[in-house]
Each structure stands twice: as structure tokens, then as C-alpha cells.
C-alpha positions as CSV (number, residue, x, y, z in Angstrom):
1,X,-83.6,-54.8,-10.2
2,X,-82.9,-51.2,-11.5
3,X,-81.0,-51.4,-15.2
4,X,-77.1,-50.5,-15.5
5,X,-77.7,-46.8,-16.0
6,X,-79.7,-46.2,-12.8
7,X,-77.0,-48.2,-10.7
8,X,-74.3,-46.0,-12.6
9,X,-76.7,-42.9,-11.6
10,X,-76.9,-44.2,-7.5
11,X,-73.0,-45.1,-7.5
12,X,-72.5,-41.6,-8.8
13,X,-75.0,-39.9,-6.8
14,X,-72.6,-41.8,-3.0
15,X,-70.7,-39.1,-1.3
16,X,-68.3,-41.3,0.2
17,X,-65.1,-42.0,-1.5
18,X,-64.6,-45.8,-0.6
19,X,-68.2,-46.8,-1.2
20,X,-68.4,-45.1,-4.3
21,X,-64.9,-46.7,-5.8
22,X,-66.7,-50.2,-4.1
23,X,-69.9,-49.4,-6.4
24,X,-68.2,-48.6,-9.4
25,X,-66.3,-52.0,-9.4
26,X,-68.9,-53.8,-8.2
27,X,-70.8,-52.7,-11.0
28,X,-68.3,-53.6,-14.2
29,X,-68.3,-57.0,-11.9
30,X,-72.0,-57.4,-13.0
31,X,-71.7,-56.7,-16.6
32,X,-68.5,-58.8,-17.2
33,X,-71.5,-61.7,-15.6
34,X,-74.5,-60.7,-17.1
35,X,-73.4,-58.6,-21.1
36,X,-77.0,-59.1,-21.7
37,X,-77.6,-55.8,-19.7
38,X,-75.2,-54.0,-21.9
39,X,-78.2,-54.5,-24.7
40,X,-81.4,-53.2,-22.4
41,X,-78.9,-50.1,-21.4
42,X,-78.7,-48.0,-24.7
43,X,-83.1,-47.9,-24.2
44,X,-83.3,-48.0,-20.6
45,X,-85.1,-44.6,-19.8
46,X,-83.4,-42.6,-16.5
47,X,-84.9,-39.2,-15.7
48,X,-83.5,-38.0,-12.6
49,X,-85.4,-35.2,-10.7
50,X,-84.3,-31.6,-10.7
51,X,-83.3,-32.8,-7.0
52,X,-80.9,-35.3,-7.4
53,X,-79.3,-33.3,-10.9
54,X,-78.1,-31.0,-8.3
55,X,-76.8,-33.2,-6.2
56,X,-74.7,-34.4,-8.5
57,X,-71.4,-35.7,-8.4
58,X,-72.2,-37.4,-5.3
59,X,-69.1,-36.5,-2.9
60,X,-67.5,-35.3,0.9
61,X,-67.8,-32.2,2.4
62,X,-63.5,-32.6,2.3
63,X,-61.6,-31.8,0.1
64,X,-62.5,-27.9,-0.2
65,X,-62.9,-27.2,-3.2
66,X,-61.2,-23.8,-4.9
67,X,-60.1,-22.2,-7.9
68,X,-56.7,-24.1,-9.6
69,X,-54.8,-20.8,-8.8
70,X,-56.0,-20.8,-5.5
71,X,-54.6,-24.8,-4.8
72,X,-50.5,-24.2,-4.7
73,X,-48.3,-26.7,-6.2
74,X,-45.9,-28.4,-3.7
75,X,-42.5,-29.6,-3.9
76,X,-42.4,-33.6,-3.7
77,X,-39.4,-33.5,-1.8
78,X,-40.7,-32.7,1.8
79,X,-43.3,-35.3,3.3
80,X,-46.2,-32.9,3.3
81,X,-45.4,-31.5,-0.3
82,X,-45.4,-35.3,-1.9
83,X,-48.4,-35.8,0.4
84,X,-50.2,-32.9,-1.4
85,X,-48.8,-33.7,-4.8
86,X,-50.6,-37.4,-4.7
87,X,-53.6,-36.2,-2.9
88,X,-54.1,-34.0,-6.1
89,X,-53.8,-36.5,-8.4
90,X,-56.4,-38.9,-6.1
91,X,-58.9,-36.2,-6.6
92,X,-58.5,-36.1,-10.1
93,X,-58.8,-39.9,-9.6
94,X,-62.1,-40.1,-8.1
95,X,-63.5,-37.4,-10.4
96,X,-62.7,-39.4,-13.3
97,X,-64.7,-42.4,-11.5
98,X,-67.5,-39.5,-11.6
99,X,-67.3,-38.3,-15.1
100,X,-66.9,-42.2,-16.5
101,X,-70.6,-43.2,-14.0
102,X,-72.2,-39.5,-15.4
103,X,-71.0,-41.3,-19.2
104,X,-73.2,-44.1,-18.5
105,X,-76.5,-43.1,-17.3
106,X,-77.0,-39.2,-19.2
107,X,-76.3,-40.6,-22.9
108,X,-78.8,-43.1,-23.8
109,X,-79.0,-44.7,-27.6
110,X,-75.6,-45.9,-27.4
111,X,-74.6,-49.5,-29.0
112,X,-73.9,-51.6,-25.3
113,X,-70.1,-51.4,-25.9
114,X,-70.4,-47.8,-25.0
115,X,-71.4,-48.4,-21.7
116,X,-69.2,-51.6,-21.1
117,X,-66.3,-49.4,-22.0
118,X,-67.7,-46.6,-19.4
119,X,-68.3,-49.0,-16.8
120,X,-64.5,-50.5,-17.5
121,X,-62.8,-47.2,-16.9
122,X,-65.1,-46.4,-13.8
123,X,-64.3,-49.6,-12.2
124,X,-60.2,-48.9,-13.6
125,X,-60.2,-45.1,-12.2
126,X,-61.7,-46.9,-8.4
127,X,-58.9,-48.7,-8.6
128,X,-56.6,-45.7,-9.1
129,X,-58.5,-43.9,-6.5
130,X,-57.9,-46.7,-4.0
131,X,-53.9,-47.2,-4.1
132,X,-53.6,-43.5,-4.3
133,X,-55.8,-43.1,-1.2
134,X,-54.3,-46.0,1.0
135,X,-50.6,-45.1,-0.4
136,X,-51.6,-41.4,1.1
137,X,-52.2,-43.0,4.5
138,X,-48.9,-44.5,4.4
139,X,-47.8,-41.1,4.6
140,X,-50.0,-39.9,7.4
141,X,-52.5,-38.1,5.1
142,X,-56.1,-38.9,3.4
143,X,-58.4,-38.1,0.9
144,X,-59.6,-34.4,1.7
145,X,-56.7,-33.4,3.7
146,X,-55.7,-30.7,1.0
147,X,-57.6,-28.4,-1.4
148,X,-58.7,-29.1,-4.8
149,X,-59.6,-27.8,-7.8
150,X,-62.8,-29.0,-9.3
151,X,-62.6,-28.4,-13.6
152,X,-62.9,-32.0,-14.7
153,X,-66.3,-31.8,-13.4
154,X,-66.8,-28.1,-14.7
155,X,-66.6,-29.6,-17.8
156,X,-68.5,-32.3,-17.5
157,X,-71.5,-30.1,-16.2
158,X,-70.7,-28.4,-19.9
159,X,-70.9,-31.1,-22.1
160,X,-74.1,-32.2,-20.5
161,X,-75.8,-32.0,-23.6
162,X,-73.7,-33.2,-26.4
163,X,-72.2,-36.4,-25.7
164,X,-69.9,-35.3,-28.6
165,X,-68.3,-32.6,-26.9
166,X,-68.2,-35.0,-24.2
167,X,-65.8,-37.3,-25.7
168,X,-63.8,-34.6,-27.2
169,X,-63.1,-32.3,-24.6
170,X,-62.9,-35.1,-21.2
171,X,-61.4,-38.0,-22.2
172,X,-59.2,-37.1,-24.9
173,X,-58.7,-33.3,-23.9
174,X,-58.7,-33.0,-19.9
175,X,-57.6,-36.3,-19.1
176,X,-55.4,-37.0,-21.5
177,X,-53.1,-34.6,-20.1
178,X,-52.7,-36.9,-17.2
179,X,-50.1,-38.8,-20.4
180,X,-48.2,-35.9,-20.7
181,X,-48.2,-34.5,-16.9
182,X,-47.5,-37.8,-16.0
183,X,-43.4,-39.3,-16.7
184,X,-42.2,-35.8,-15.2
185,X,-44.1,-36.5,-12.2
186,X,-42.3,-40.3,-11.4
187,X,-39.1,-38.4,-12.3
188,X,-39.3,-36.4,-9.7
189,X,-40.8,-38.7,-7.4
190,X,-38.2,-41.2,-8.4
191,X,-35.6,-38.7,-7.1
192,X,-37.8,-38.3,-4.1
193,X,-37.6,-41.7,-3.4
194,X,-41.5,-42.7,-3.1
195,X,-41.4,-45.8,-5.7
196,X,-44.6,-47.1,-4.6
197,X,-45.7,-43.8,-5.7
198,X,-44.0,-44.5,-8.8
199,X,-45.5,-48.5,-9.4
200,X,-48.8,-46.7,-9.1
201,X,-48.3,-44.2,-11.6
202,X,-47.2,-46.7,-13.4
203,X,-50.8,-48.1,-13.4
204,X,-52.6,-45.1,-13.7
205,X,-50.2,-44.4,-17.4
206,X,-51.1,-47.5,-18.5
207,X,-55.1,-47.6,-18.1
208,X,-55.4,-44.2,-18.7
209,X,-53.6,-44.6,-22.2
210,X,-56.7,-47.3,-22.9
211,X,-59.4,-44.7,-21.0
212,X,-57.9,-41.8,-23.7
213,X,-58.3,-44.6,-26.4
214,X,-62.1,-45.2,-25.5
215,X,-62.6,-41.5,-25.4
216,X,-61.1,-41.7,-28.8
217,X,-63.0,-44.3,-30.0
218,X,-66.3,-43.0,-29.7
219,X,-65.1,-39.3,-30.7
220,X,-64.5,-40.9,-34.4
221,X,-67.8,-43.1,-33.8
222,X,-70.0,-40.1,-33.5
223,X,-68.0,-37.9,-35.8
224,X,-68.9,-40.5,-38.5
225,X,-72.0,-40.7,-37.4
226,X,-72.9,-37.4,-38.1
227,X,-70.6,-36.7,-41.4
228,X,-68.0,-34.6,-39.5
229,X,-64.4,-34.2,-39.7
230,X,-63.0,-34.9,-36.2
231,X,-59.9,-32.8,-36.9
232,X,-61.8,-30.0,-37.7
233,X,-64.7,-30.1,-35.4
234,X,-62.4,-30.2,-32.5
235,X,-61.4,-27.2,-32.6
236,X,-64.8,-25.1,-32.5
237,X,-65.9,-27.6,-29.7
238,X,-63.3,-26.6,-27.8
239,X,-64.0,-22.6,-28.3
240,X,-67.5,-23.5,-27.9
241,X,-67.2,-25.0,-24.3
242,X,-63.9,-22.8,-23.2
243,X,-61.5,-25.7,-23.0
244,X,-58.6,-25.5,-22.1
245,X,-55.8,-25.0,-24.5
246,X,-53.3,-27.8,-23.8
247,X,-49.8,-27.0,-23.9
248,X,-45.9,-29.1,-24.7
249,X,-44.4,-30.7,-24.0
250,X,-46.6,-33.8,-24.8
251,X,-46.4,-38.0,-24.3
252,X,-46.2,-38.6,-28.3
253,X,-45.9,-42.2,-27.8
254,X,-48.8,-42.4,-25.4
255,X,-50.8,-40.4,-27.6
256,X,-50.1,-42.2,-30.6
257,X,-50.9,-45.4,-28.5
258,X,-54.2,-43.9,-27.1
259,X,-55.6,-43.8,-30.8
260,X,-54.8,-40.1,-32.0
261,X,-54.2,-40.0,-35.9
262,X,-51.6,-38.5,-37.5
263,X,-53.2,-35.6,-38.2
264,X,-54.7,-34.8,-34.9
265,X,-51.1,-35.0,-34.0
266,X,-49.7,-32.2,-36.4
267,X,-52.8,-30.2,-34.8
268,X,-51.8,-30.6,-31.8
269,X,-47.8,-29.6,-32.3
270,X,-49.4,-26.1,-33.7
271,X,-48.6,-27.7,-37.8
272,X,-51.7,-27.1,-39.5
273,X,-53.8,-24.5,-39.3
């Protein structure tokens, strides 16, 4: 039977939505029933051909994908606009199921932990994916009905090689956004009157404060690791790889619960240098 990292490589590699967000939890299933994998990951040895690197992520020819300026942001208070509004954050959804899989089978060395907590968020984000998905067809749309944009898995392709930058600049940098972006978005559907919506953000806020808390976690693991200063290597990671400089207002509370130290925080609010 292949090892945990190939089976996170195949479940990546599925184009289809629902099978892959089957995979994924199907997977985290095995190692919460057999942790001995977790040990035989870290030197399992996964060299995927030049082939199937390029067909990676593993996904539909819907939704088109375009530049973020080129997707338009659309009121939640028509039926199409709220329609949009959750189909964007569904993409984003099954991305992260993508970038959490990618997590698992490219870094290798890792103590099994790593790839439990991986494996968790995968099989968390499917989750997400699914009640956003079904919740769309409640409202007469699906998964690829609108455009998206594609830069969580830009920057995944650009952390490829430095699973540092990788924990930096995805999980606590792209998606932890998703904690700020996020109570203004039940506000306004709140007022659009889509609570189901709402319930399911609710979910979504409260694993992806633990998903920005593993991304955390193994940022300070491998900072200490190699003798670095995580508030001051963050910053030249994120010049080096052209993140995105992220703007208020911000979750504090979430970001204090996802694991940022106080001095990341004064970074962030622009209070040291």
C-alpha cells in the first residue's frame, strides 16, 4: 500500500472537487487508525515525474481562472451577488485542501506531527469545501459557476523549495487573512439574511484559527531550527517571494489565539521597524 505522502500526492493530483474533499478525509481517517504511518512519512521517498509536477493541483476545467482584478466583487444582497460572494470563498476552500495535501508529500524529514497536523487541516478545509458547495446549490449555483482568482496556489508554486517560506507566507500570511476578511463578511451576510451562510463561516473562523496556529507552529519550529529570528526573517521572506502586504483592519483576538507573539503583533500594526 503506497505511504501517506504518495496518497496525499494522488488525492492532490483528483481534478474533481467532491472526490478530492472525499480523499482528503478519507485519508486523516487513516492516520487517526493507523499513527504508525505518521513515523514511516518523514523518510518515505516521493519523486513525482516532470509529468505529474505539472499537473499539479489536480482540478476542473470550471471555475475559469483570471487575475483578482479581473474577478468583480459582488454585493451579497442580490441572490446572484451572495451566490458569487460564497462561491469565492469555496474556491479558496478547496485550494486550501490543495496547498495543506502539496504540505504533506513535497517536505520530507519532518517529525510525523507535521504531517498529522497537514493531513488534519486537509481533511478540515474538505469539510469547508463541502457545506460551502452544497449551501451554493441551495441557491441554485455550484462550484465553477463564477471566476476565480488563483494566488493561494501562486504562492504555493513559490515556496516550493523552502518549506520555511512555506509556513510563513500560506498559512500564517495568505490564509490568515481569511480571520480578518472574515466577521465583516457574516455582518453583511447577517443583514442579508443567509444565516446558514453565517453557521458555516462560523466553522470555517474557528478551524482556520487552529490551521493559522499549525502554520505558526512549525514557522517558530524551523526558525529555531535554523537559529533565526522569526520576526525578523519574515519580513525578507516576504520581499523575497512578492507576498502580499496585508492590510487593517485585522482579527487581533483571532490572531492572538492562532499563536502570533506579541511582537509579531506590533509588526504587523506598522510599530516597530
Amino acid at each position: 500500500m503506497p505511504g501517506l505522502r504518495h496518497q496525499a500526492l494522488h488525492a492532490l493530483l483528483l481534478r474533481d472537487p467532491v472526490d478530492k474533499a472525499r480523499a482528503a478525509r478519507e485519508l486523516f481517517e487513516t492516520v487517526q487508525a493507523q499513527p504508525e504511518a505518521l513515523m514511516r512519512a518523514a523518510y518515505e521517498a516521493v519523486h513525482p515525474t516532470p509529468e505529474v509536477l505539472t499537473a499539479l493541483p489536480g482540478r476542473p476545467e470550471r471555475p475559469r481562472l483570471a487575475s483578482a482584478k479581473e474577478v468583480p466583487t459582488r454585493s451579497p444582497f442580490t441572490l446572484e451577488g451572495r451566490a458569487a460572494l460564497l462561491h469565492a470563498i469555496c474556491h479558496i476552500e478547496f485550494n486550501a485542501i490543495n496547498l495543506a495535501l502539496d504540505a504533506v508529500w513535497r517536505f520530507e524529514g519532518m517529525p510525523g506531527d507535521f504531517y498529522r497536523d497537514w493531513l488534519q487541516v486537509a481533511s478540515e478545509e474538505a469539510l469547508h469545501f463541502t457545506l460551502l458547495n452544497e449551501h451554493l446549490h441551495s441557491l441554485g449555483a455550484r462550484y465553477g459557476d463564477f471566476d476565480a482568482h488563483d494566488g493561494l496556489w501562486s504562492m504555493c508554486e513559490r515556496t516550493a523549495h523552502d518549506i520555511l517560506a512555506r509556513m510563513a507566507l500560506v498559512p500564517r500570511t495568505l490564509e490568515a487573512r481569511g480571520l480578518d476578511a472574515t466577521p465583516p463578511i457574516q455582518a453583511k451576510l447577517t443583514k442579508a439574511g443567509d444565516l446558514v451562510a453565517v453557521g458555516i463561516l462560523d466553522i470555517i473562523l474557528r478551524d482556520e484559527i487552529g490551521h493559522v496556529a499549525i502554520g505558526n507552529r512549525w514557522f517558530h519550529h524551523l526558525c529555531a531550527a535554523r537559529g533565526l529570528d522569526p520576526v525578523t526573517v519574515y519580513p525578507e521572506l516576504v520581499r523575497r517571494h512578492e507576498a502580499p502586504r496585508l492590510k487593517p483592519p485585522y482579527n487581533l483576538a483571532a490572531r492572538k489565539q492562532a499563536g502570533f507573539s506579541d511582537a509579531e503583533m506590533r509588526f504587523l500594526l506598522g510599530e516597530m521597524g
